[in-house]
C-alpha positions in Angstrom: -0.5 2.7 27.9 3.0 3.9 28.3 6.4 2.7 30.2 9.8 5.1 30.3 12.8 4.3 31.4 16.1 6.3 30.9 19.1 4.2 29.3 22.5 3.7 31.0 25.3 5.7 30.8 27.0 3.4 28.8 24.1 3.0 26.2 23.8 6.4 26.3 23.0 7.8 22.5 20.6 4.7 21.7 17.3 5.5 23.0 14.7 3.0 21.2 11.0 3.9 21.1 8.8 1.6 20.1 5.3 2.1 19.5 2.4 -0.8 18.8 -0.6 -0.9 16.6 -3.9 -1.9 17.9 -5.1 -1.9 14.4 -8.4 -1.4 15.5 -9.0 -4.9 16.0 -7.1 -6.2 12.8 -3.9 -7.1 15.0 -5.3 -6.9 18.5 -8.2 -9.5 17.8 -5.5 -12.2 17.5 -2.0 -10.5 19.1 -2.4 -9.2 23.1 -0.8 -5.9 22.3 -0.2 -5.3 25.8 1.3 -8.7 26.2 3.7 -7.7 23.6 4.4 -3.8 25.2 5.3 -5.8 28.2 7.9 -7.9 26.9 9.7 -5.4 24.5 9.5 -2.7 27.2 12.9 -4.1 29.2 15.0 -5.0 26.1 18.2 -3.1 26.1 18.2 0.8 25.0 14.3 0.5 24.9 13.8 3.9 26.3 9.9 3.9 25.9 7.1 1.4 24.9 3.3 2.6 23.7 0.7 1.3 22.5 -2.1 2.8 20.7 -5.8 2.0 18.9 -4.6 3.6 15.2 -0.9 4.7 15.4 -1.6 5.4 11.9 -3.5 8.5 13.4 -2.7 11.5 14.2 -2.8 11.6 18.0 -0.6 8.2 17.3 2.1 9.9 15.4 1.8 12.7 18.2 3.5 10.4 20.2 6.4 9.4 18.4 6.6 13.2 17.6 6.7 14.1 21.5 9.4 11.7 22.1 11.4 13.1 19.5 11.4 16.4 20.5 11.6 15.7 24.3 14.7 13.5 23.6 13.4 10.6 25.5 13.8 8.9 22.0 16.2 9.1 19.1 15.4 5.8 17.3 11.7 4.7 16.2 10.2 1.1 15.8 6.7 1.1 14.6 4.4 -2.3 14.9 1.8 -2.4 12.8 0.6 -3.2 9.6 2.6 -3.6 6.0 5.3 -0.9 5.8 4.1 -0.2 2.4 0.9 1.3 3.5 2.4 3.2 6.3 6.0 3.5 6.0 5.8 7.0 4.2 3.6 8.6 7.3 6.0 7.7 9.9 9.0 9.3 8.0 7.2 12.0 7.8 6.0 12.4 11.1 9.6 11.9 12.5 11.2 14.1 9.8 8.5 16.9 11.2 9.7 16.5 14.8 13.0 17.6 13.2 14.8 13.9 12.9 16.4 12.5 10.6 13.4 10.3 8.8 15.8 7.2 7.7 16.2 6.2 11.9 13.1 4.3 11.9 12.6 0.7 11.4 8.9 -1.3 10.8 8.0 -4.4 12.0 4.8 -5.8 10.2 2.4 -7.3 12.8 -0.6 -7.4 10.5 -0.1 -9.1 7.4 3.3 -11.5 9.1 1.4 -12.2 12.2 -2.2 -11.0 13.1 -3.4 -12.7 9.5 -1.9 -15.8 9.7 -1.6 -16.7 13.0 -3.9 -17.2 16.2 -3.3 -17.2 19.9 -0.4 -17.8 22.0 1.3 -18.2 18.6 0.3 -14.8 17.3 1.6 -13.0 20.6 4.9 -14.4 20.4 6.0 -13.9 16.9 4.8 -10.6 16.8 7.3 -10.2 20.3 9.7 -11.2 18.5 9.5 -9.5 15.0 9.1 -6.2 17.1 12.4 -7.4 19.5 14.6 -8.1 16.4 13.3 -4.7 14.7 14.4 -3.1 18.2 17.9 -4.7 17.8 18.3 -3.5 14.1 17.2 0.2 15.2 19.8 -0.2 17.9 22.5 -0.1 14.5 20.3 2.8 12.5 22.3 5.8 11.6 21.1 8.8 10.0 21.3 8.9 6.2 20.8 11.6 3.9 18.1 11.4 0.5 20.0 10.9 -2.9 19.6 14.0 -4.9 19.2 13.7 -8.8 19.4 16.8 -11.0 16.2 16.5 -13.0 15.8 17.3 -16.6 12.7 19.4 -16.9 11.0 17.7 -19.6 8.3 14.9 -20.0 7.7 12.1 -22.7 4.9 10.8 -23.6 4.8 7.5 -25.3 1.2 6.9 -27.2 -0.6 9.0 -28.5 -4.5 8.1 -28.2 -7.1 10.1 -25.3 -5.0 9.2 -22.3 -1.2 10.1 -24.0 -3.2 13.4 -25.4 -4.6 14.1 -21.7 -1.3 13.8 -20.3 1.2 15.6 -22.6 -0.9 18.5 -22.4 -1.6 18.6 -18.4 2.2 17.9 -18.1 2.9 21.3 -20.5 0.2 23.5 -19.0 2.3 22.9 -15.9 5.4 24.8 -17.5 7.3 21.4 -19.2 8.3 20.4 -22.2 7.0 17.5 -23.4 7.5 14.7 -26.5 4.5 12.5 -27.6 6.0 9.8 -29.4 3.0 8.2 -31.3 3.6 4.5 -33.2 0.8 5.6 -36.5 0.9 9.1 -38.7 -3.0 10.1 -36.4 -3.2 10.9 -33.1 -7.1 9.8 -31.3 -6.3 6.0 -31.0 -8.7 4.2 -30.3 -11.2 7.1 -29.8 -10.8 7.5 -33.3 -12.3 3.6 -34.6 -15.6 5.3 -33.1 -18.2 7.4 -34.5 -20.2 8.4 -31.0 -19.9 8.1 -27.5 -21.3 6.8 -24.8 -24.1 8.1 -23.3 -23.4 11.5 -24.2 -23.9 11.1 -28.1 -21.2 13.6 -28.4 -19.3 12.7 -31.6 -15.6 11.3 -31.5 -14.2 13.6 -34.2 -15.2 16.4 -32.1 -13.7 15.4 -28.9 -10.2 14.4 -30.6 -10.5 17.6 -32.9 -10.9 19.5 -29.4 -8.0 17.3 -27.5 -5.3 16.8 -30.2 -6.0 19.7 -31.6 -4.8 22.1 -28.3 -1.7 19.5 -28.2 -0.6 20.2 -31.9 -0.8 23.6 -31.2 0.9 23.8 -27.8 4.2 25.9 -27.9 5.8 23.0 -25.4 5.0 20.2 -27.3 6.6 18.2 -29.9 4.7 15.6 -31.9 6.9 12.7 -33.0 4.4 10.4 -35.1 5.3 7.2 -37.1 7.6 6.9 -34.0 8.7 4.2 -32.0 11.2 3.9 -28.9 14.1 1.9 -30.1 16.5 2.3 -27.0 16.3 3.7 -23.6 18.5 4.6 -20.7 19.4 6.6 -17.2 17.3 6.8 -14.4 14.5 8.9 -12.9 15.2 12.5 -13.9 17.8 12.0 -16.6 16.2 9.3 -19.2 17.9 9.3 -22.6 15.4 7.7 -25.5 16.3 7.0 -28.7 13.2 7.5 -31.3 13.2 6.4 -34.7 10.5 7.3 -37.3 10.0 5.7 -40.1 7.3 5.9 -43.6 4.0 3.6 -42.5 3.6 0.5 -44.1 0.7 -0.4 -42.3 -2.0 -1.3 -45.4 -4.8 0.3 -43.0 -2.9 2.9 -42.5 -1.7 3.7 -45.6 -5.1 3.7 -47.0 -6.4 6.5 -44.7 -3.4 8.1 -46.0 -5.0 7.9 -49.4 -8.0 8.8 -48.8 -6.7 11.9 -47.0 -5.4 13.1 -50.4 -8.5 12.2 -52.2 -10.7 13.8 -49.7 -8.8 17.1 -48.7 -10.6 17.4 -45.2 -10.1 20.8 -43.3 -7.0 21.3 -42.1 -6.9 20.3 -37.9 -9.7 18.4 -38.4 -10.1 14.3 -37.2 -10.3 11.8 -40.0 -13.4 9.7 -39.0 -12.0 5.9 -38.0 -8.3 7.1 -38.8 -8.0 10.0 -36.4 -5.9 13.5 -37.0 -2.9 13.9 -38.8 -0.9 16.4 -37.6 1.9 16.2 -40.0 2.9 14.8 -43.4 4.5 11.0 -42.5 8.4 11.1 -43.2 10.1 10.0 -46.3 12.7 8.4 -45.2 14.0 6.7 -41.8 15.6 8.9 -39.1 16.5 8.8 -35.5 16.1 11.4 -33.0 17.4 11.3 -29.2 15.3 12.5 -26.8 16.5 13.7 -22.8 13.9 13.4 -20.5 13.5 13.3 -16.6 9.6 11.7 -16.8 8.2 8.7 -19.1 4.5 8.5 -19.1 3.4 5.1 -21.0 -0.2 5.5 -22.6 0.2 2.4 -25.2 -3.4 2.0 -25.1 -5.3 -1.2 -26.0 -6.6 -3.4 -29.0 -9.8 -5.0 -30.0 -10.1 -8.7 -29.3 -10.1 -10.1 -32.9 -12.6 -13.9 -33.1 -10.6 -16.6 -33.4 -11.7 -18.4 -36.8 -15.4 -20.0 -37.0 -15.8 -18.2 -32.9 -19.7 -17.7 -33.1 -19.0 -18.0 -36.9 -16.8 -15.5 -37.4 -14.5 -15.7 -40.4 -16.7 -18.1 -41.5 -19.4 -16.3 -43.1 -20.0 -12.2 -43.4 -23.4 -12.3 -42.0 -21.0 -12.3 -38.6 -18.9 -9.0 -37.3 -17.3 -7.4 -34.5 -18.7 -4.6 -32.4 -16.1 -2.0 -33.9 -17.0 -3.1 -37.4 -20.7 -2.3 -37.0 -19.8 0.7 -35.7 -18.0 1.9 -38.2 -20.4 0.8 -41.1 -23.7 2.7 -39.2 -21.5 5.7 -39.1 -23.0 8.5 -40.7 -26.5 6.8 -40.0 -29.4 9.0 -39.6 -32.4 7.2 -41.9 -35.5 6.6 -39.8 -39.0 4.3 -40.5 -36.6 1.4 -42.3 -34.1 -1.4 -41.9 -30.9 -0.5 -41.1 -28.8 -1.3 -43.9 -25.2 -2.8 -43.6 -23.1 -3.5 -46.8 -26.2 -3.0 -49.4 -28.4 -5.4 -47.3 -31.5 -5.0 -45.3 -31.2 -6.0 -41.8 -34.2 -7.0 -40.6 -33.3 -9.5 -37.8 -29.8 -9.1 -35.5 -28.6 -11.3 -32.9 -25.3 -8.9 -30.5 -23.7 -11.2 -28.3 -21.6 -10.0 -25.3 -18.6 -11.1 -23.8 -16.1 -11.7 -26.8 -12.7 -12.0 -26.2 -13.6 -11.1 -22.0 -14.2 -13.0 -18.8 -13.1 -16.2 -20.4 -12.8 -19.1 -17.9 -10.4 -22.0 -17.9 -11.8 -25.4 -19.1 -14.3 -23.5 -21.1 -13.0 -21.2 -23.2 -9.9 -22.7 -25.3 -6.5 -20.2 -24.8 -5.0 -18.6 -27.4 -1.7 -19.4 -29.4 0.1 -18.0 -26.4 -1.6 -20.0 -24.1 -3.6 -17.3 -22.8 -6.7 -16.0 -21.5 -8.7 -12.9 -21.1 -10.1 -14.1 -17.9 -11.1 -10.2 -16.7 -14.1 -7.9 -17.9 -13.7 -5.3 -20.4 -15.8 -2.8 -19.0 -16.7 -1.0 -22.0 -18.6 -3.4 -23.8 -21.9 -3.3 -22.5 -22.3 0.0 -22.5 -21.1 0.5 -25.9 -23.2 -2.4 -27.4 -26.4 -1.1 -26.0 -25.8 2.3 -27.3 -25.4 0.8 -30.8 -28.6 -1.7 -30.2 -30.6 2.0 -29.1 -29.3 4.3 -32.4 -30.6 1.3 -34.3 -33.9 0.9 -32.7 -34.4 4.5 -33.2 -33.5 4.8 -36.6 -34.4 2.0 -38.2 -36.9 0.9 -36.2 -38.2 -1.6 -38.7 -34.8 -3.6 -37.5 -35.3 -6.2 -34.5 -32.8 -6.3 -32.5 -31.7 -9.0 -29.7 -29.3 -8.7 -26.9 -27.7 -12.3 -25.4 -25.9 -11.4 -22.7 -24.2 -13.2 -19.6 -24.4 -10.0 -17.2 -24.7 -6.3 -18.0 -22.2 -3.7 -16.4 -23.1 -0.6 -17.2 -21.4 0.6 -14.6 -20.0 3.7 -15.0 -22.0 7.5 -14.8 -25.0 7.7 -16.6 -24.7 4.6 -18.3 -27.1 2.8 -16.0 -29.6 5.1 -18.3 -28.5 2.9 -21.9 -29.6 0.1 -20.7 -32.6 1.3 -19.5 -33.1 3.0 -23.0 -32.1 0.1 -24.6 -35.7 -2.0 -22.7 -37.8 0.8 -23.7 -36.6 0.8 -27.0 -37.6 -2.8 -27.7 -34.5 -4.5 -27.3 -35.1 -8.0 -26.5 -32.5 -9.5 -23.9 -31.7 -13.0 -23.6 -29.2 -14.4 -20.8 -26.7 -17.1 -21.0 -24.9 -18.8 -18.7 -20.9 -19.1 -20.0 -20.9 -22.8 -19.9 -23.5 -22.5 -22.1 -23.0 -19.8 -25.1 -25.1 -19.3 -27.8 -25.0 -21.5 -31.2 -24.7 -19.7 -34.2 -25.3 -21.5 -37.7 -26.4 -21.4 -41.2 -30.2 -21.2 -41.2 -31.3 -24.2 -43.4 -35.0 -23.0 -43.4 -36.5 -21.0 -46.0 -37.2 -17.8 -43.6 -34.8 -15.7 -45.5 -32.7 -15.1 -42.7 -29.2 -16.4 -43.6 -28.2 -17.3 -39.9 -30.0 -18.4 -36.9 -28.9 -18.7 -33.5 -29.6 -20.8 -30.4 -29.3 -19.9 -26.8 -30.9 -21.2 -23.5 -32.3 -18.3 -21.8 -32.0 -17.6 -18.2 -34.7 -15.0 -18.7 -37.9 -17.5 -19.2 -36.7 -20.6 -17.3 -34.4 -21.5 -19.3 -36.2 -22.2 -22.4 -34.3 -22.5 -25.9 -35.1 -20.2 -27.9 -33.8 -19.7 -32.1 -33.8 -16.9 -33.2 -33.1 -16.1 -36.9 -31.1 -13.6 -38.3 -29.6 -11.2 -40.5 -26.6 -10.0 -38.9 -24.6 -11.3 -35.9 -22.3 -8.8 -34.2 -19.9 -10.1 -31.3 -19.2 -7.2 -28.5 -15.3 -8.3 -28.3 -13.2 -6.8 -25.4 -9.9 -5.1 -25.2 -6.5 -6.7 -25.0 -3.2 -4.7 -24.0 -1.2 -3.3 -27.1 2.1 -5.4 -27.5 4.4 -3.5 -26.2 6.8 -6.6 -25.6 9.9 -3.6 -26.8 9.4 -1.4 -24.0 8.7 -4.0 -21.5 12.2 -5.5 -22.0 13.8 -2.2 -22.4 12.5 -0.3 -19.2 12.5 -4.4 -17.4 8.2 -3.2 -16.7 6.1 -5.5 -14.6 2.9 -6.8 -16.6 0.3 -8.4 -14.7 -1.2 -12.4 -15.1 -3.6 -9.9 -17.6 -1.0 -8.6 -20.1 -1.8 -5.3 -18.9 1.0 -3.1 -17.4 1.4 -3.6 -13.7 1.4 -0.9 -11.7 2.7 -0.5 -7.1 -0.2 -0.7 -5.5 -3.9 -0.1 -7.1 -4.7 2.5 -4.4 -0.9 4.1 -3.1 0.7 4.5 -5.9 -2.2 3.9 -9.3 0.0 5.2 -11.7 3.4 4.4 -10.9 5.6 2.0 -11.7 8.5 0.6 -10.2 11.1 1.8 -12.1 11.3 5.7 -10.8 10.3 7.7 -13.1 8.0 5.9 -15.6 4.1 6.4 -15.2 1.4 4.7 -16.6 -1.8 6.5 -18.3 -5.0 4.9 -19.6 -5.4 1.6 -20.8 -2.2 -0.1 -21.2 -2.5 -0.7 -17.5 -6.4 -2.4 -17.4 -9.7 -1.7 -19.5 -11.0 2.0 -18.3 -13.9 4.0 -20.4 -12.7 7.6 -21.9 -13.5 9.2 -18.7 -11.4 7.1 -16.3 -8.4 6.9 -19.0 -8.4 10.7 -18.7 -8.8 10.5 -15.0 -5.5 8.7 -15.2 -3.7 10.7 -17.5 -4.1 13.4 -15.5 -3.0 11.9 -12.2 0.2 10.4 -14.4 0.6 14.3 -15.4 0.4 15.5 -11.5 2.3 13.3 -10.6 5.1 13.7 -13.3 5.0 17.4 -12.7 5.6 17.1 -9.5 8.5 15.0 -10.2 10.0 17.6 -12.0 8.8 20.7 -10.5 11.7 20.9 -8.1 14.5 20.7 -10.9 15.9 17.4 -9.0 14.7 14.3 -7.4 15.3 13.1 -3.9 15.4 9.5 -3.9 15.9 6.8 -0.8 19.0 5.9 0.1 18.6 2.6 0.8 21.0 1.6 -1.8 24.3 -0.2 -2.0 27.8 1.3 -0.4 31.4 0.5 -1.2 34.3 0.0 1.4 37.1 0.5 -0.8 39.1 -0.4 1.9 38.1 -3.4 1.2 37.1 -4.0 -2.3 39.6 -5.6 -4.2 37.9 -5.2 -7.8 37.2 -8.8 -8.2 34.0 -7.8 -10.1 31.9 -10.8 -9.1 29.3 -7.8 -7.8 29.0 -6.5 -11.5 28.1 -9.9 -12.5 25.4 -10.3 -10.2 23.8 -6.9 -10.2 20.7 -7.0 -11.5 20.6 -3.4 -13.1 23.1 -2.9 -15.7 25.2 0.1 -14.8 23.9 0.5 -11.4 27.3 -1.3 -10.3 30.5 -1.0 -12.5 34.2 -1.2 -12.6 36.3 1.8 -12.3 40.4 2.4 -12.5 41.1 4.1 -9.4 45.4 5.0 -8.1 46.0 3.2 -5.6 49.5 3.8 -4.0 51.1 4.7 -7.2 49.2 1.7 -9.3 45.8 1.8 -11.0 43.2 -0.4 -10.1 39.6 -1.8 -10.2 37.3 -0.9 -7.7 33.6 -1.5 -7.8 31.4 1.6 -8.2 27.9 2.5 -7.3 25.6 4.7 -9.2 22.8 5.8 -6.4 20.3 6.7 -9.0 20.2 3.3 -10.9 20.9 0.8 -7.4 17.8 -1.1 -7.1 18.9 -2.2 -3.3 18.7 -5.7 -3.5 21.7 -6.8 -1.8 22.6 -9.1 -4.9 26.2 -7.7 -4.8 26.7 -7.8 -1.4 25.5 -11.4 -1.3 28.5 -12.2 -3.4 31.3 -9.9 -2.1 34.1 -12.4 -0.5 35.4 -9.4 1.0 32.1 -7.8 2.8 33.4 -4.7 0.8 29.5 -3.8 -0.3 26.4 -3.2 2.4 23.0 -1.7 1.3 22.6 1.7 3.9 19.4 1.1 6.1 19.6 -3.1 5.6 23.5 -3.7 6.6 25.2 -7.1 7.1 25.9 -6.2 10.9 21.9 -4.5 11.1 20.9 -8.1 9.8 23.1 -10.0 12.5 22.2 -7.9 15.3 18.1 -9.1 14.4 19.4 -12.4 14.2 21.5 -12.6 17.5 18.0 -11.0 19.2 15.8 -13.9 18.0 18.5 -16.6 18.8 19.3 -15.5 22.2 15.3 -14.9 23.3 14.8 -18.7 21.8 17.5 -19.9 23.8 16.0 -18.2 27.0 12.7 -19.5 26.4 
């Protein structure tokens, strides 16, 4: 439904369109659109009032477009849901008709009304929500995208499967690229395993393959036994100060050793160290790095036991996940017990969900006070592939599986499990309230451990099971990267894991512009879906820098000088360091202090102008006198009702 009407002469120039959101249902089931169209279609310089099922749609932004261009309209209020879901499409529609994209204003409908309200209640808030956005449009003027000069290179901090991904998508696409990587190897993570999962394929091969075309790439330097020490700029023009250093790591140093002992083939992957693609440095020095992109693939760590957890720590007969793995490495006897530190194994107990899905009164937080509440992912998938090469190869081992649920969720993996039943694998599962007991086996069975667990499996019977060897499936937790997180001022999640926008709009960005995230410093993902992200970070970085400069919105905080009189109390309250500074400015023969913004670094919160006594600083697009002319809408339609 539609209702025109042609403004006055004396409003002439302020022609306000506003256009409501059925929502499909999701605001009309609770808000009478039409109710709302009726009311907002006689305030003042409301030119033309519509409503439609999805204005999301294209035949909905049709409409706004067709106003535009006919001239019945030359300002835009949109009713519907959250403006971060939509916001973006109804620029762009308008800036298609040929308008200026900044004249619009949203007024959420959805999540600030439909959602939480119901009835009359609903109708009327949403009336006036769209009637105050009508009176802000009303005080709209066009404003122009800040343009940045962008640096055409990219840096890549970490440099495991998802950093490797990403530094060498970013330079296929023409950029130069650093990989700043914290150990002397490159692989991370990939490199602490000997297989993967369910492909077999080998994880020497795959970094081999991976690292191997980055070492190599013309656009690409490799900066290892590096870490970011100081940081700076803004989206396009980041300045990064990179110191390497010798290792002192005793892990670290030992695969070092071992690399001289052993000689491997030059460009090839050091099984559980990864590949070196340089001699370590001698001595400390610090290089400076310009950038316009940061991609952030920090990666993850191993949950480590806490002492006597399942026994761990406690005696030797208990291990992690990634320390079986690396012991069977190499393992190809068949028709005998597999053998772990000179011992027969004839009997092992795995037990999932170490270190993940840990629930509050249960499960006692760590020294930090916290908890890894959320599911690893990777676990499952990777314990039953271990369980299968053992059953296969040393056949004469039993093996048991206590589990709380499996997830073997991702492509193909479905298949390990299954593999893992017909391979003899006996399963046993345990509610989390109720974990299995693992202890010294007093009997005389041989066995030096056996462990307890009430089985959901056969009606909850208890069932001990003795044994040789317990290994403990133990999740991921996010690398500490406490530095960069003050540094950048990056959002982590209640999971310690880097926070990025939106899951689904915006997956691998992050609010400051500029700085991506890749893999699994931002939530536990398989190989597969850490490359997957890595190479959306590396589209999207690309296209950052493709155009040799970034437009950015210009919602961001203006200076009258007129008024300013370089009191400074703005600088104190900004909340980005050098977004707002003091500058000496002549003045009538004198020099003075007047506030100064830097577009690139504003963040557009409106702290300064919160503080200004003289009203010298408004944010374009939110103004003091936009903010009034809401307010004076919503007090004089209270009045009148």
């Amino acid at each position: 439904m539609t209702d025109e009407k042609q403004p006055c002469a004396a409003d002439a120039g302020k022609k306000v369109g506003i256009y409501i959101c059925y929502c499909g249902g999701n605001i009309s089931d609770h808000v009478d659109v039409e109710a709302v169209r009726d009311q907002v279609e006689n305030l003042p310089n409301v030119t033309v009032a519509r409503t439609n099922m999805f204005m999301c749609s294209d035949p909905g932004q049709d409409l706004i477009m067709e106003d535009l261009k006919s001239g019945k309209v030359d300002r835009v209020v949109v009713a519907s849901c959250a403006p971060s879901l939509h916001e973006a499409t109804f620029r762009s529609a308008i800036e298609r008709a040929g308008v200026n994209p900044f004249i619009y204003e949203h007024a959420n409908i959805r999540e600030q009304v439909s959602w939480v309200h119901h009835g009359d209640a609903a109708t009327e808030k949403a009336t006036r929500l769209v009637s105050a956005a009508a009176a802000k449009a009303e005080q709209l003027k066009p404003l122009e995208p800040i343009r940045v000069d962008a640096t055409r290179h990219a840096t890549v901090i970490g440099g495991g499967i998802a950093g490797l991904r990403a530094a060498k998508d970013i330079a296929d696409r023409g950029f130069a690229v650093s990989l700043i990587e914290r150990s002397p190897f490159l692989g991370g993570q990939v490199s602490r395993l000997d297989r993967i999962a369910p492909t077999g394929e080998k994880a020497t091969d795959l970094i081999d393959t991976l690292a191997g075309e980055v070492v190599s790439h013309p656009a690409i330097t490799v900066l290892t036994c590096a870490q970011v020490e100081g940081f700076g700029g803004y989206i396009g023009n980041f300045t990064l100060s990179v110191r390497q250093e010798p290792p002192e790591d005793p892990e670290t140093v030992e695969h070092l050793k071992q690399i001289q002992v052993q000689k491997p083939e030059p460009g090839r992957a050091i099984p559980f160290a990864g590949l070196l693609p340089a001699p370590p440095p001698t001595e400390s020095t610090t290089v400076t790095v310009e950038t316009g992109v940061v991609v952030l693939a920090t990666g993850f760590k191993s949950y480590v036991p806490r002492q006597g957890e399942y026994g761990y720590g406690e005696t030797p007969y208990v291990i992690t996940l990634p320390q079986l793995i690396e012991k069977m490495a190499g393992l190809t006897a068949k028709g005998s017990r597999l053998e772990i530190d000179g011992r027969a194994i004839g009997s092992m107990v795995m037990i999932h969900c170490v270190g993940s899905r840990q629930i509050p009164g249960i499960h006692p937080e760590d020294e930090s006070g916290h908890l890894n509440e959320y599911c690893s992912r990777t676990c499952c998938t990777a314990t039953l592939a271990a369980a299968n090469r053992i059953r296969e190869t040393c056949p004469e081992t039993r093996v048991y599986d206590m589990y709380r649920d499996i997830r073997t969720y991702g492509r193909g993996q479905e298949s390990v499990y299954e593999e893992a039943s017909r391979n003899g694998v006996v399963f046993a599962r345990f509610e989390a309230d109720n974990a299995p007991e693992v202890a010294r086996n007093e009997g005389d069975s041989g066995h030096p451990l056996q462990v307890t667990v009430t089985d959901g499996l056969t009606f909850d019977e208890t069932i001990a099971v003795p044994a040789d060897l317990v290994v403990l499936a133990t999740g991921m937790e996010p690398n500490d990267v406490s530095d960069l997180v003050e540094m950048m001022k990056l959002p982590v999640g209640a999971d310690r894991f880097l926070l990025e926008v939106h899951p689904k709009l915006r997956p691998v960005e992050l609010p400051v512009g500029g700085v991506l995230l890749a893999g699994t410093c931002q939530a536990p993902f398989d190989i597969g879906e850490s490359v997957s992200a890595a190479g959306a970070a590396a589209a999207k970085a690309a296209a950052l820098l493709a155009r040799g400069h970034v437009e950015l919105d210009p919602f961001v905080a203006e200076v009258d000088l007129s008024r300013c009189t370089g009191r400074g109390a703005c600088v104190e309250a900004c909340l980005n360091a050098g977004a707002l500074t003091l500058v000496d400015v002549e003045e009538n023969g004198e020099t003075v202090q007047r506030a100064r913004v830097t577009p690139a670094l504003c963040l557009g919160c409106g702290a300064c102008a919160a503080v200004c006594p003289e009203n010298a600083i408004n944010v374009n697009g939110m103004t003091l006198k936009q903010y009034e002319a809401m307010v004076d809408r919503i007090v004089s339609e209270t009045e009148a009702a």
